[in-house]
TIRO-2110 file (N, C-alpha, C; in Angstrom, 1 decimal):
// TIRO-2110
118.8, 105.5, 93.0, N, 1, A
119.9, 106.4, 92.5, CA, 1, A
120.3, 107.4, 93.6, C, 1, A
121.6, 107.6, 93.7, N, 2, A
122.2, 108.6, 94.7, CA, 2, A
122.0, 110.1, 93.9, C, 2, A
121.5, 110.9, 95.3, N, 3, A
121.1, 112.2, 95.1, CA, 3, A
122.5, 113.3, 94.9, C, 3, A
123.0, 113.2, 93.4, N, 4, A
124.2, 113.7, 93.3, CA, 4, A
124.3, 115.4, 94.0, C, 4, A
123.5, 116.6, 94.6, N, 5, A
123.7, 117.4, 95.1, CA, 5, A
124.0, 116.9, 96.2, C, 5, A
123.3, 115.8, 96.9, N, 6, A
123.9, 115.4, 98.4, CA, 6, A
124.8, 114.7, 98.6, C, 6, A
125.5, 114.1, 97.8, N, 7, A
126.5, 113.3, 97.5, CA, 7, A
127.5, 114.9, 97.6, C, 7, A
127.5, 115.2, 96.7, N, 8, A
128.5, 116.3, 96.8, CA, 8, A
128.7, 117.4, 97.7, C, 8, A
127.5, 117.8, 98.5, N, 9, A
127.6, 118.5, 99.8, CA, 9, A
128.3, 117.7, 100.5, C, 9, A
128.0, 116.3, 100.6, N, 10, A
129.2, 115.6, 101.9, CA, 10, A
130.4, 115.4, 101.3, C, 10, A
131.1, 115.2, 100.1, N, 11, A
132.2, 115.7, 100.4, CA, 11, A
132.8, 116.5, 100.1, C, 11, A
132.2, 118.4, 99.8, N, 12, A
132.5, 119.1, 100.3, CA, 12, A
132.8, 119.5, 101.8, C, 12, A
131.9, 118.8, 102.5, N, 13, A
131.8, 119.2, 104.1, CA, 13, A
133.1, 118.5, 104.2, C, 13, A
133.8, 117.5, 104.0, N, 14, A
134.8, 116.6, 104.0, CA, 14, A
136.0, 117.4, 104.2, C, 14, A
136.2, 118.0, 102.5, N, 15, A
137.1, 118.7, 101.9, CA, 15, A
137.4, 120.2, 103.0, C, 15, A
136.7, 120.6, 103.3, N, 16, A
136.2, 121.8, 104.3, CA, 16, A
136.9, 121.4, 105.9, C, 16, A
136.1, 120.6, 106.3, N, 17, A
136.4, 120.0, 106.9, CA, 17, A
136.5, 121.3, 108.6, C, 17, A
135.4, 122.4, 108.1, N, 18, A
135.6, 123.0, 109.4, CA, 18, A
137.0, 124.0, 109.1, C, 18, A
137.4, 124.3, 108.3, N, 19, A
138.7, 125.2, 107.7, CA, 19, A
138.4, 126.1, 106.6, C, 19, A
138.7, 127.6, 106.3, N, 20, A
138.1, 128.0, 105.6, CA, 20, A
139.9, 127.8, 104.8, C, 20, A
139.3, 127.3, 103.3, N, 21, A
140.2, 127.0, 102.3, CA, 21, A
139.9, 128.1, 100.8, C, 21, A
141.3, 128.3, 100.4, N, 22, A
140.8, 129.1, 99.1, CA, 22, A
140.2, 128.2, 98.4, C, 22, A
139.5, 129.1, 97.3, N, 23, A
138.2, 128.7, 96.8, CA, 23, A
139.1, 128.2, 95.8, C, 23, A
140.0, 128.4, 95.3, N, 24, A
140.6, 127.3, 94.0, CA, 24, A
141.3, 126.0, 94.0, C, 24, A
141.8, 126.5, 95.5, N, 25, A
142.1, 125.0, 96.3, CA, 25, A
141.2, 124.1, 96.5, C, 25, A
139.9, 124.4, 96.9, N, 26, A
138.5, 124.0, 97.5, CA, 26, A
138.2, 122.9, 96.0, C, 26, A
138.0, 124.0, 95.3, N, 27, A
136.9, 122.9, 94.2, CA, 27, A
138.4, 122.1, 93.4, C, 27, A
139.5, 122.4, 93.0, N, 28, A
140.0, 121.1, 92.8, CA, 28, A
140.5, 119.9, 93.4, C, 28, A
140.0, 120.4, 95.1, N, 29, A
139.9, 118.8, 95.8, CA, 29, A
138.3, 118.3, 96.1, C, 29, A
137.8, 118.8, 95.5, N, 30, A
136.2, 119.0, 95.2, CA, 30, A
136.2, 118.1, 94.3, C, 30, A
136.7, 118.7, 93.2, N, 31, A
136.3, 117.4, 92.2, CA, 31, A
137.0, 116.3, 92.5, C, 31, A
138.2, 116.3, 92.9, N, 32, A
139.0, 115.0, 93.4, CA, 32, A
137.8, 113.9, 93.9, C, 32, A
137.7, 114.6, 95.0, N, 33, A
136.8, 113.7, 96.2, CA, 33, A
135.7, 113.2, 95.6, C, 33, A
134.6, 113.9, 94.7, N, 34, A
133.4, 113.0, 94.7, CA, 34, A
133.6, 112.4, 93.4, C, 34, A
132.9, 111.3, 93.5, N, 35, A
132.8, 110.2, 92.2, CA, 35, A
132.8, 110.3, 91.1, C, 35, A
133.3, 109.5, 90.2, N, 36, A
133.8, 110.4, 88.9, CA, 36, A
133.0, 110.4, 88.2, C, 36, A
131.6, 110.5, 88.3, N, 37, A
130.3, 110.5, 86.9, CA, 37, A
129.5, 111.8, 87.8, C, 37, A
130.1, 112.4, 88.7, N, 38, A
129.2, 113.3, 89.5, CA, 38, A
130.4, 114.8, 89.6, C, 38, A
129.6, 115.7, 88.8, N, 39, A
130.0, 117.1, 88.7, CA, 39, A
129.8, 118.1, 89.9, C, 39, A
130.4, 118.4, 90.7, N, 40, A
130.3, 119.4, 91.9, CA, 40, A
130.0, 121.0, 91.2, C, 40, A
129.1, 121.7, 92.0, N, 41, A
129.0, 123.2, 91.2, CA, 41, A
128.7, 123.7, 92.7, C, 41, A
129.2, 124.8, 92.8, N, 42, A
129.4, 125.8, 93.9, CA, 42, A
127.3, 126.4, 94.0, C, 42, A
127.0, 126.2, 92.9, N, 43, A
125.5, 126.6, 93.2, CA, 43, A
124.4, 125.1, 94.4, C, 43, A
125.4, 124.2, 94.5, N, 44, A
124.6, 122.9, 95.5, CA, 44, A
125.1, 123.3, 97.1, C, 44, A
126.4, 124.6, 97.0, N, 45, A
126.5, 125.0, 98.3, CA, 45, A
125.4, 126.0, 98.9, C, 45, A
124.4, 126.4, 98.1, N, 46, A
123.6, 127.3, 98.9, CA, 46, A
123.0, 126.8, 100.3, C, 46, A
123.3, 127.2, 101.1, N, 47, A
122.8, 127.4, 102.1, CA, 47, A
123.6, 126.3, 103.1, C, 47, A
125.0, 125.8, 102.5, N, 48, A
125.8, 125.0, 103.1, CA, 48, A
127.0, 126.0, 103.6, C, 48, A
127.4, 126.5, 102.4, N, 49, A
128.8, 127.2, 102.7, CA, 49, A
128.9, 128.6, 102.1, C, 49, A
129.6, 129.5, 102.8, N, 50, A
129.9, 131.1, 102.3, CA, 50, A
131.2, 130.9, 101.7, C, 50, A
131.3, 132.2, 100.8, N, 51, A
132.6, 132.6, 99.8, CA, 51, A
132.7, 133.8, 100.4, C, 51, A
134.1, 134.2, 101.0, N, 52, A
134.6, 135.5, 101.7, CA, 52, A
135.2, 135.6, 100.5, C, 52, A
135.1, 137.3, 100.2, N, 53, A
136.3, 137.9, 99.3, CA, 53, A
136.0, 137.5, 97.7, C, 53, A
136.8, 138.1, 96.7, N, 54, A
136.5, 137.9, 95.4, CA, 54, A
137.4, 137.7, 94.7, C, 54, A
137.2, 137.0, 93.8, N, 55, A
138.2, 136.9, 92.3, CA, 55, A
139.4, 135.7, 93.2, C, 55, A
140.6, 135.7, 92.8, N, 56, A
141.2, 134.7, 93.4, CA, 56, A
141.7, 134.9, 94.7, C, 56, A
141.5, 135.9, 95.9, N, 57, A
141.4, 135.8, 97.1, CA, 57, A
140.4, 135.0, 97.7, C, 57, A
139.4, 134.7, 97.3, N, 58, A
138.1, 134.2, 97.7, CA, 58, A
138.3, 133.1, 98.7, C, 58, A
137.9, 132.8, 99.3, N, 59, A
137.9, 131.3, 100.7, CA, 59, A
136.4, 131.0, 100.5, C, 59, A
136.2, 129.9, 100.9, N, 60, A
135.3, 129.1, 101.2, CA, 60, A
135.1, 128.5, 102.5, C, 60, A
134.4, 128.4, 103.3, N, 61, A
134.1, 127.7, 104.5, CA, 61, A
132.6, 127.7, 104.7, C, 61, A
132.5, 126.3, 105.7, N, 62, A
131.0, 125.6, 105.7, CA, 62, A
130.4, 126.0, 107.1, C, 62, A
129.3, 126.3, 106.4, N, 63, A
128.0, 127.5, 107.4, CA, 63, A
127.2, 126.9, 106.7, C, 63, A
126.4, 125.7, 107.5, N, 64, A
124.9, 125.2, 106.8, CA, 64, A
124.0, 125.8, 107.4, C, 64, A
122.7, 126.4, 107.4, N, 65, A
121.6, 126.7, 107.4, CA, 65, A
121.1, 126.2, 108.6, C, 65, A
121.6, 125.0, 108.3, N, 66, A
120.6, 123.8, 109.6, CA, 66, A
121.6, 123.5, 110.5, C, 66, A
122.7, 124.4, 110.9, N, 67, A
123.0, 124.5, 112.6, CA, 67, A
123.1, 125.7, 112.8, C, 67, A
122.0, 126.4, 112.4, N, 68, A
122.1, 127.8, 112.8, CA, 68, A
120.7, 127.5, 114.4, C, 68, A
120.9, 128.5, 114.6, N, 69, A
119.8, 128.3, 115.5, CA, 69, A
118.0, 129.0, 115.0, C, 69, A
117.0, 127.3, 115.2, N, 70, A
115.2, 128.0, 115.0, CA, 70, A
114.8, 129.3, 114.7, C, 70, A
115.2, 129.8, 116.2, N, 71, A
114.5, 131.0, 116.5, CA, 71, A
115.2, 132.1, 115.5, C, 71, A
114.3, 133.2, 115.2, N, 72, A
114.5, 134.6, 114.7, CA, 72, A
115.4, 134.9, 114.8, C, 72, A
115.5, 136.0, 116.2, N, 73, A
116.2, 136.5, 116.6, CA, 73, A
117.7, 136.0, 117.1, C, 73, A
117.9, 135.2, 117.2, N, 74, A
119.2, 134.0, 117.7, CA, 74, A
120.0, 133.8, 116.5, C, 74, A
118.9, 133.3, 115.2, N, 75, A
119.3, 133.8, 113.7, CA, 75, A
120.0, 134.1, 113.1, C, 75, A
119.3, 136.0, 113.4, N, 76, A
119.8, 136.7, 113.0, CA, 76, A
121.0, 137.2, 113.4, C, 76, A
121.2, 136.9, 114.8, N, 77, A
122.5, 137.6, 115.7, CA, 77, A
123.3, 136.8, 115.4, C, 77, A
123.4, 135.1, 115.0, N, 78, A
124.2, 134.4, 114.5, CA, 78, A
125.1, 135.1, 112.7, C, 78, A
123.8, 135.2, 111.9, N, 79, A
123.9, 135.6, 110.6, CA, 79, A
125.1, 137.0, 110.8, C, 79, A
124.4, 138.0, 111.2, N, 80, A
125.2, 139.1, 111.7, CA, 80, A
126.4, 139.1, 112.3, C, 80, A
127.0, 137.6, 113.2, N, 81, A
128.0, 138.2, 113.9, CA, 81, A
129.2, 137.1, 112.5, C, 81, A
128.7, 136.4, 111.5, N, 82, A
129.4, 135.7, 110.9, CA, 82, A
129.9, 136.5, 109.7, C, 82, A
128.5, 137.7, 109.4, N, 83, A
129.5, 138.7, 108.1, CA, 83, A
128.4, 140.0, 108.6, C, 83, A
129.0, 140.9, 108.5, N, 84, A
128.0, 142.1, 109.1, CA, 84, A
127.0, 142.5, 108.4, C, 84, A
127.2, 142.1, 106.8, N, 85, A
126.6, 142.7, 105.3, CA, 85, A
126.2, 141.6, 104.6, C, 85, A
124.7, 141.6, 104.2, N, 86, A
124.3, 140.2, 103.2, CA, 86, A
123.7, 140.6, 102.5, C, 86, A
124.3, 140.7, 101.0, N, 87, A
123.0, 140.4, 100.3, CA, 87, A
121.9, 139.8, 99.9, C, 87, A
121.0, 140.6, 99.4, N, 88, A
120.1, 139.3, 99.2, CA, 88, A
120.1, 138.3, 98.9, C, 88, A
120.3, 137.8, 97.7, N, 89, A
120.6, 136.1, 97.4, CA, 89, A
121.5, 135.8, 98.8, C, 89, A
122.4, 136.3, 98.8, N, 90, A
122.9, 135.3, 100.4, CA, 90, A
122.3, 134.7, 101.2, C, 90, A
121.6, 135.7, 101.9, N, 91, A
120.8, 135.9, 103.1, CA, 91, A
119.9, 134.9, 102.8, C, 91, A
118.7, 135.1, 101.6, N, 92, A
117.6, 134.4, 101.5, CA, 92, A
117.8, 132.7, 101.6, C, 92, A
118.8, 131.3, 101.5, N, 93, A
118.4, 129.8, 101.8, CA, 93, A
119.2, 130.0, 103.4, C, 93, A
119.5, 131.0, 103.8, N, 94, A
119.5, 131.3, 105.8, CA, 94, A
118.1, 131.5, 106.1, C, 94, A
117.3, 132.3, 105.7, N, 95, A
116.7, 132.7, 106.2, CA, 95, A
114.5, 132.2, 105.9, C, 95, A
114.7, 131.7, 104.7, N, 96, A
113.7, 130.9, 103.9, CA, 96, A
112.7, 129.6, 104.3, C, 96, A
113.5, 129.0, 105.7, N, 97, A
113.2, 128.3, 106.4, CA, 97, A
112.4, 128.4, 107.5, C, 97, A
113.0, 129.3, 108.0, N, 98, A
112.2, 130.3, 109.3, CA, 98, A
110.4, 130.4, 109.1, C, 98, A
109.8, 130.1, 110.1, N, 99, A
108.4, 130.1, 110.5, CA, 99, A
107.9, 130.3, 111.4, C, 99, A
107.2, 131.5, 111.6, N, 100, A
107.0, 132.0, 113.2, CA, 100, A
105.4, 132.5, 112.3, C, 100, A
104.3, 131.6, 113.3, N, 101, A
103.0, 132.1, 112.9, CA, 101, A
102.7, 133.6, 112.8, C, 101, A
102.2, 133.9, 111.6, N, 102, A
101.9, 135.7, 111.7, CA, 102, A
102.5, 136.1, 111.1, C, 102, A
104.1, 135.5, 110.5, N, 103, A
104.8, 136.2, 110.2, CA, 103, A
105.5, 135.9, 108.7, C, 103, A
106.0, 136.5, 107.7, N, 104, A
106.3, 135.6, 106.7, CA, 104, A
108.1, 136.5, 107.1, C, 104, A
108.7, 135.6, 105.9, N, 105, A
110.1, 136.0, 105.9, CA, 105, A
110.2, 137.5, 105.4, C, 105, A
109.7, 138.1, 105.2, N, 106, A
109.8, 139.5, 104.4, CA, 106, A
109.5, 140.5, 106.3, C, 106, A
108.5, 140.3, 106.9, N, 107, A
108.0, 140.4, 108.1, CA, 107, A
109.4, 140.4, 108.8, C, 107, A
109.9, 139.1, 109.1, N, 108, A
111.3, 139.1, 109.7, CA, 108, A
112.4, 139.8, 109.4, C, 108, A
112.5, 140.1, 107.8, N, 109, A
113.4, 140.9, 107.0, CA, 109, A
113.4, 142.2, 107.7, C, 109, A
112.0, 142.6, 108.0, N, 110, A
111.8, 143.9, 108.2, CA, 110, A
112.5, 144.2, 110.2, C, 110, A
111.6, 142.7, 110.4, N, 111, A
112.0, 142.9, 112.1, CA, 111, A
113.3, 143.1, 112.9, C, 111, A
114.1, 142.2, 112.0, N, 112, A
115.7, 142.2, 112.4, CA, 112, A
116.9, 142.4, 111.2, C, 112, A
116.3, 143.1, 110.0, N, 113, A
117.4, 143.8, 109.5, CA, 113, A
117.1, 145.3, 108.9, C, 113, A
118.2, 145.9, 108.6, N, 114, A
118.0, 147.2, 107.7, CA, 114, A
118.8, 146.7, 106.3, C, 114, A
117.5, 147.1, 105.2, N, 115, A
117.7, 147.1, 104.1, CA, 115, A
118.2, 148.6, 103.6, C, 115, A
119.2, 148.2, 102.8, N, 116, A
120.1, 149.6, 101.4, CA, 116, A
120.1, 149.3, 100.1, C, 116, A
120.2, 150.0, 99.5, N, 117, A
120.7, 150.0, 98.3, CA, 117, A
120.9, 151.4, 98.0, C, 117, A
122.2, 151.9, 98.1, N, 118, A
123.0, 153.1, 97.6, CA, 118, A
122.0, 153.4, 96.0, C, 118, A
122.1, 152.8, 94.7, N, 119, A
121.9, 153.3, 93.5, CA, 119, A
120.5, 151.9, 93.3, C, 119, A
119.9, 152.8, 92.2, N, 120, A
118.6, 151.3, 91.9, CA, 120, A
119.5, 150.2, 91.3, C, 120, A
120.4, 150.5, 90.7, N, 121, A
121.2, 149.0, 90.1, CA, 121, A
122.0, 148.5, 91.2, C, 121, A
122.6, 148.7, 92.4, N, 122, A
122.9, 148.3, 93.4, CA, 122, A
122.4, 147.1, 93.7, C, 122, A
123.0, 146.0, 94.5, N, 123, A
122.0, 144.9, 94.8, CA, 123, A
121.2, 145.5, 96.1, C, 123, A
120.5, 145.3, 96.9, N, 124, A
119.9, 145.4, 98.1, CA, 124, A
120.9, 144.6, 99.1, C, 124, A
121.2, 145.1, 100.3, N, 125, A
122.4, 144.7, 101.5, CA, 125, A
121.5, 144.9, 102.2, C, 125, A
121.8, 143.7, 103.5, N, 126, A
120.9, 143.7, 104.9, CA, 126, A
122.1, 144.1, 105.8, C, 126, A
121.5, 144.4, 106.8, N, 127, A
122.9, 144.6, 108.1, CA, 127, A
121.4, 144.3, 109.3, C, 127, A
122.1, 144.3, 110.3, N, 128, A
122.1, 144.4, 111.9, CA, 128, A
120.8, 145.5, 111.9, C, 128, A
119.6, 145.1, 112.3, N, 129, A
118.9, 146.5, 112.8, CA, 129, A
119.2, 146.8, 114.5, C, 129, A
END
């Protein structure tokens, strides 16, 4: 059986195509493109593609995880120069993969970003340390 989250990552990457598209344009050529017994959900893009902006401004464009660069630091200057501000759930299937003996991802969190949160209900934001 075909692995319908991977099925539908390629053709989002398709639809994408290297162009950042509004996000309501995005998913109804989203569903166009993949097969018709197979449901696309924006939760199979983690760690494929970012959403700039909110509500119906929103864009979509594809930033997979796995052409970022190995290393740490390279990373993180990638992550940082693509949005200055991440929250957590963002940040974390970028950064979850990362393995540097000695060190866990929280270690890293600490090495190359600064953590906020203005109010305790606030989410937690990383930036640039």
């Amino acid at each position: 059986a075909l692995d319908e989250r991977k099925v539908c990552v390629h053709f989002a990457s398709k639809v994408l195509q290297g162009k950042q598209v509004p996000l309501r344009e995005f998913m109804a050529a989203w569903r166009e493109a993949v097969p018709f017994n197979m449901t696309p959900d924006m939760s199979m893009l983690v760690g494929e593609a970012l959403v700039y902006g909110k509500g119906a401004n929103s864009l979509v464009r594809l930033f997979p995880a796995s052409a970022l660069p190995k290393e740490p630091a390279q990373r993180f200057a990638a992550l940082f120069k693509e949005q200055p501000k991440w929250q957590a759930e963002e940040l974390q299937p970028y950064v979850q993969e990362l393995s540097v003996p000695g060190h866990t991802v929280g270690s890293l969190l600490l090495k190359y970003t600064r953590a906020s949160q203005p109010t305790p209900n606030d989410p937690i934001t990383y930036t640039a340390r």
